[in-house]
LUMVEX-44715 format. One record per residue (C-alpha): residue number from 0; residue in three letters; x, z, y. Coordinates in Angstrom, 1 decimal, decimal comma, padded with zeros to 4 digits. Layout:
% residues N
[keti NUM; 'Ala'; [X; Z; Y]]
...
END
This chain:
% residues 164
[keti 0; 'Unk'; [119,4; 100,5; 085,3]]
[keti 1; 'Unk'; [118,3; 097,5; 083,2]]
[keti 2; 'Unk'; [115,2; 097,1; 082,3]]
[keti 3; 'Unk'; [116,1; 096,4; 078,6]]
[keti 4; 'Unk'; [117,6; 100,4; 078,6]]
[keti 5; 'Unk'; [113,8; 101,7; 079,4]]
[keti 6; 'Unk'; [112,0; 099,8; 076,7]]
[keti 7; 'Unk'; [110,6; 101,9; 074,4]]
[keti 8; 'Unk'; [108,0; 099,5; 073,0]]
[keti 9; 'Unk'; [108,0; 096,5; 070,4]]
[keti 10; 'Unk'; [106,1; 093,4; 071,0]]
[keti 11; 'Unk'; [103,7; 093,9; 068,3]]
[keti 12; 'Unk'; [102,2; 090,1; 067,5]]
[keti 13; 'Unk'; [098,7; 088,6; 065,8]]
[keti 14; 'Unk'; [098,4; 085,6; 065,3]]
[keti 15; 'Unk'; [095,9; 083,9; 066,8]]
[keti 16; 'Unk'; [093,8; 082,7; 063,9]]
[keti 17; 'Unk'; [092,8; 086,6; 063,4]]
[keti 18; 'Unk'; [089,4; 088,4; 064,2]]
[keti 19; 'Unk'; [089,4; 090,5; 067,2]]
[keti 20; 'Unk'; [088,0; 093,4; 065,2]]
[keti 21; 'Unk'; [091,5; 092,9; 063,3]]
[keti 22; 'Unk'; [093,3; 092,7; 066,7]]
[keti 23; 'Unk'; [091,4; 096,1; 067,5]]
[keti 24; 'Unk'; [092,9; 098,1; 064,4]]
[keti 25; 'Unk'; [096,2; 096,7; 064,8]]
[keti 26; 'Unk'; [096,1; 098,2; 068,4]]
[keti 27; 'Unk'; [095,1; 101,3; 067,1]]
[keti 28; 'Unk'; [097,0; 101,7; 064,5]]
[keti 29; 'Unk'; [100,1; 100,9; 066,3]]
[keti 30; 'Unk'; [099,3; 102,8; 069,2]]
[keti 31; 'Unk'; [099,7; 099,7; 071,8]]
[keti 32; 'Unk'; [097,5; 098,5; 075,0]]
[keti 33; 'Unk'; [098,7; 094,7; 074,0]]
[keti 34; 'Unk'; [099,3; 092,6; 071,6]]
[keti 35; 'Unk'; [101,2; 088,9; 071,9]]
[keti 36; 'Unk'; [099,1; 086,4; 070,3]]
[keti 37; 'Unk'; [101,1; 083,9; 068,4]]
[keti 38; 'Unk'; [101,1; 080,7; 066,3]]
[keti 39; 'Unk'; [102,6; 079,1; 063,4]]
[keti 40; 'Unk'; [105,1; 076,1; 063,7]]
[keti 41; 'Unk'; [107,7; 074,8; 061,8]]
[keti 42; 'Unk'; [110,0; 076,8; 063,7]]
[keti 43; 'Unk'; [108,7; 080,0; 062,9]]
[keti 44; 'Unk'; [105,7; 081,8; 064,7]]
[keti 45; 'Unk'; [105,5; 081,5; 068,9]]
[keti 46; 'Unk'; [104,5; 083,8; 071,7]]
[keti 47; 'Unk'; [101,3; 081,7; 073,1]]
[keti 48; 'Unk'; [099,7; 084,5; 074,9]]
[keti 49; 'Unk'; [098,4; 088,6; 075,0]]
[keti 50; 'Unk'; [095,2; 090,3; 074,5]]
[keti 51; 'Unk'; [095,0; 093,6; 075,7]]
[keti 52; 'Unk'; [092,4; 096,3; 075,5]]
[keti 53; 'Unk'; [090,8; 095,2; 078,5]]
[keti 54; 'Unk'; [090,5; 091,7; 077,4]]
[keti 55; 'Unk'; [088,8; 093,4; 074,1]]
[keti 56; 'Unk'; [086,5; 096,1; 075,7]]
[keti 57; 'Unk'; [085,3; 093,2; 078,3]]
[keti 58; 'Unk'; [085,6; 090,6; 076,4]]
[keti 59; 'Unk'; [083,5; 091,1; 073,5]]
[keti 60; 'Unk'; [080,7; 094,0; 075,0]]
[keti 61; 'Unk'; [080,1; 091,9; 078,4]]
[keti 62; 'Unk'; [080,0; 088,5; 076,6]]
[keti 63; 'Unk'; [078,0; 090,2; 073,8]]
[keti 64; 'Unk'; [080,6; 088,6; 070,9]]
[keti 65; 'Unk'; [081,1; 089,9; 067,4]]
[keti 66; 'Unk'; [084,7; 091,5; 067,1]]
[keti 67; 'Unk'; [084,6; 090,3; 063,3]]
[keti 68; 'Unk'; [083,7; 086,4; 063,7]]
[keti 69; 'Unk'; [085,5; 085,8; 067,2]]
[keti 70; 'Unk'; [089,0; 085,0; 067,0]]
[keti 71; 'Unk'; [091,9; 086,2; 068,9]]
[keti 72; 'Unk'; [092,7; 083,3; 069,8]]
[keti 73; 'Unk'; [089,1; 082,8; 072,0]]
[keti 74; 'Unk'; [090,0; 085,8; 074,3]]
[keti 75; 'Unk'; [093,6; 086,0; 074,0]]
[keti 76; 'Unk'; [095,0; 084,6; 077,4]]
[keti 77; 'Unk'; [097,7; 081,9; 077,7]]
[keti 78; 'Unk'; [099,8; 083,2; 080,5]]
[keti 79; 'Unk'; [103,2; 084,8; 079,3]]
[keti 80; 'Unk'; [105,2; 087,0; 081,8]]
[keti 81; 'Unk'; [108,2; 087,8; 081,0]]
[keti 82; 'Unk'; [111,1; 089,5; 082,0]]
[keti 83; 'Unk'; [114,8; 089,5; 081,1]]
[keti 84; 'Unk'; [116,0; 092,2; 079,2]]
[keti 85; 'Unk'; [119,3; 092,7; 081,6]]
[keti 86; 'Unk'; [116,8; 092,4; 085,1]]
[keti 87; 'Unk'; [116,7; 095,9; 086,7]]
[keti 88; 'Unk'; [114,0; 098,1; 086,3]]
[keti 89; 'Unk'; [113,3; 097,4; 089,8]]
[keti 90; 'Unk'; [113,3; 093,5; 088,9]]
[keti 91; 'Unk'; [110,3; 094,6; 086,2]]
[keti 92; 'Unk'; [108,3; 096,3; 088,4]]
[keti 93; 'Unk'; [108,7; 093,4; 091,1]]
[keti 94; 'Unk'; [107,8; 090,9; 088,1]]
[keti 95; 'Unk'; [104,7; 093,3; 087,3]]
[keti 96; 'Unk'; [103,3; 094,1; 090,7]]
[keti 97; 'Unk'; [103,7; 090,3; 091,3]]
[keti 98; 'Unk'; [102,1; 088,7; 088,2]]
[keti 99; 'Unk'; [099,1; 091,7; 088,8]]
[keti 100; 'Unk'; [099,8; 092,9; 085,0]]
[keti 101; 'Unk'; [100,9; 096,6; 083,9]]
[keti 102; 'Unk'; [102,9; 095,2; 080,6]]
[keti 103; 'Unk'; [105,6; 092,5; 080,8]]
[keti 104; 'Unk'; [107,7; 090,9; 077,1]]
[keti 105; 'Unk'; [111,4; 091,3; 077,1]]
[keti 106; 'Unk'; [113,6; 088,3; 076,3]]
[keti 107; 'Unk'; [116,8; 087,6; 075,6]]
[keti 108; 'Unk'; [119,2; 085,1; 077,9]]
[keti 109; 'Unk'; [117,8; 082,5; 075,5]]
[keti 110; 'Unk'; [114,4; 083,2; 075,9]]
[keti 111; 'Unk'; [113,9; 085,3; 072,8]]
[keti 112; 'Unk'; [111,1; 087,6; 072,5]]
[keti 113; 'Unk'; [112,6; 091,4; 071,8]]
[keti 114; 'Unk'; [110,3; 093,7; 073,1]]
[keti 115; 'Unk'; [107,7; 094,6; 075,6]]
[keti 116; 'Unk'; [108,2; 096,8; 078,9]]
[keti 117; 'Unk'; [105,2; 098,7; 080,0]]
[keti 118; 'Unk'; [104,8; 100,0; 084,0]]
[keti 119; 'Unk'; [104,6; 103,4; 082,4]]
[keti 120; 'Unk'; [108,0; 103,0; 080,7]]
[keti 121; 'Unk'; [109,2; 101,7; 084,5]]
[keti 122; 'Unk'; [107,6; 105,0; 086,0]]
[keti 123; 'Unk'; [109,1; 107,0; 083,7]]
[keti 124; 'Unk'; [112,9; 105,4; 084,0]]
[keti 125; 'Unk'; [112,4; 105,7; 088,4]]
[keti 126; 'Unk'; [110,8; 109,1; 088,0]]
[keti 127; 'Unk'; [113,7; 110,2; 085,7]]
[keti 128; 'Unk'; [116,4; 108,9; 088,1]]
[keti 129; 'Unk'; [114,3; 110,4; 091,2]]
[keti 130; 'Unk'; [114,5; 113,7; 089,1]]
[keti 131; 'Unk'; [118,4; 113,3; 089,0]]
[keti 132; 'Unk'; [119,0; 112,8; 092,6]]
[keti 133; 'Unk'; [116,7; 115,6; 093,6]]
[keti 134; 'Unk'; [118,9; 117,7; 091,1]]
[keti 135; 'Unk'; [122,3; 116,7; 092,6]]
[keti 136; 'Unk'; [121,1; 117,0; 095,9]]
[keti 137; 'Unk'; [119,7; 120,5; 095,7]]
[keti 138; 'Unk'; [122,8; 121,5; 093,7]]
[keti 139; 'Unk'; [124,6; 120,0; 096,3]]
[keti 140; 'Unk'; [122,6; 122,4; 099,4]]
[keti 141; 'Unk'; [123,1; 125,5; 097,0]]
[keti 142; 'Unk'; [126,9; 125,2; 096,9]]
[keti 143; 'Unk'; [127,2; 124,5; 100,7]]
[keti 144; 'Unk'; [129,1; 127,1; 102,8]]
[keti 145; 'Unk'; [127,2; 128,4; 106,1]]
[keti 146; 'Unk'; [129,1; 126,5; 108,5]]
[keti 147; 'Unk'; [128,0; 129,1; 111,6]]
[keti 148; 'Unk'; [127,2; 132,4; 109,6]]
[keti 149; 'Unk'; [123,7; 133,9; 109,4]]
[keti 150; 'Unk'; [121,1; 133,7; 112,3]]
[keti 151; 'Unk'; [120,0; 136,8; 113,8]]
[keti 152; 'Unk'; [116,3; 138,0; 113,0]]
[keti 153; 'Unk'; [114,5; 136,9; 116,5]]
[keti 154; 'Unk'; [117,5; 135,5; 117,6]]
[keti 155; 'Unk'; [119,2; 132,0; 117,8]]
[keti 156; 'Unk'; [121,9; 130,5; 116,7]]
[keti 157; 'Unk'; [124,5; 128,5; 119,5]]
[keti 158; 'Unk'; [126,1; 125,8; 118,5]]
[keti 159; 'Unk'; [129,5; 124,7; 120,4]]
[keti 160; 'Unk'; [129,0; 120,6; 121,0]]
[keti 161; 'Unk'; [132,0; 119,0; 122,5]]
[keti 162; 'Unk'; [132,4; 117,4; 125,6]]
[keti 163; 'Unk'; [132,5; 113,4; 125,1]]
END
């Protein structure tokens, strides 16, 4: 399964000239752990990092900042994983586990931003296909014939092996 079929999430962007008080209600309001901080150029605005809640929660309380004069851009940090959007699911969680991050951004083949993959949304795709198996396989044991007819209560079954 690719990775691109689990996403359930767009990258939601600030841009990095914004408070992170604003950065805070965006999260809120659009229900994300993450935002991609990006900038203007003539090109149109560019992914140049994330902030996540933990970067807000230990960022501004431990350092003492105020969320409405700091910028995103002085907690947001600068390293971008990423993860094709046709890579497996098990490519994404390899990426993940690797990078030590719980939220990866889709790209395109071209290196396009379309989305962002969460190790939740992973979870749920493995736990869903694990779900599946057990189905078939259970489905599988109900249909299958006795092969040697019921065992006796206190007794035990013989089975004929042949001779090599």
């Amino acid at each position: 399964m690719k990775v691109g079929e689990v996403c359930h999430r767009d990258a939601v962007t600030i841009d990095r000239s914004r408070s992170l008080r604003d950065a805070a209600m965006l999260m809120r309001d659009r229900d994300v752990g993450e935002l991609v901080v990006t900038e203007s150029t003539p090109e149109g605005a560019q992914a140049i990092g994330v902030l996540s809640e933990r970067d807000l929660v230990v960022g501004v309380i431990a350092r003492g900042l105020d969320a409405g004069q700091t910028t995103v851009d002085e907690l947001a940090r600068p390293r971008l994983v990423t993860v094709s959007q046709n890579a497996s699911v098990e490519e994404a969680m390899c990426v993940m586990q690797n990078a030590g991050v719980r939220r990866a951004l889709l790209t395109t083949p071209d290196r396009r931003l379309v989305g962002q993959v969460a190790m939740d949304d992973v979870l749920d795709a493995v736990a869903s296909e694990l779900s599946g198996l057990i189905g078939a396989l259970r489905s599988g044991l109900e249909h299958e014939p006795l092969k040697h007819g019921p065992v006796p209560l206190g007794g035990r079954a013989e089975v004929a092996v042949p001779a090599p």
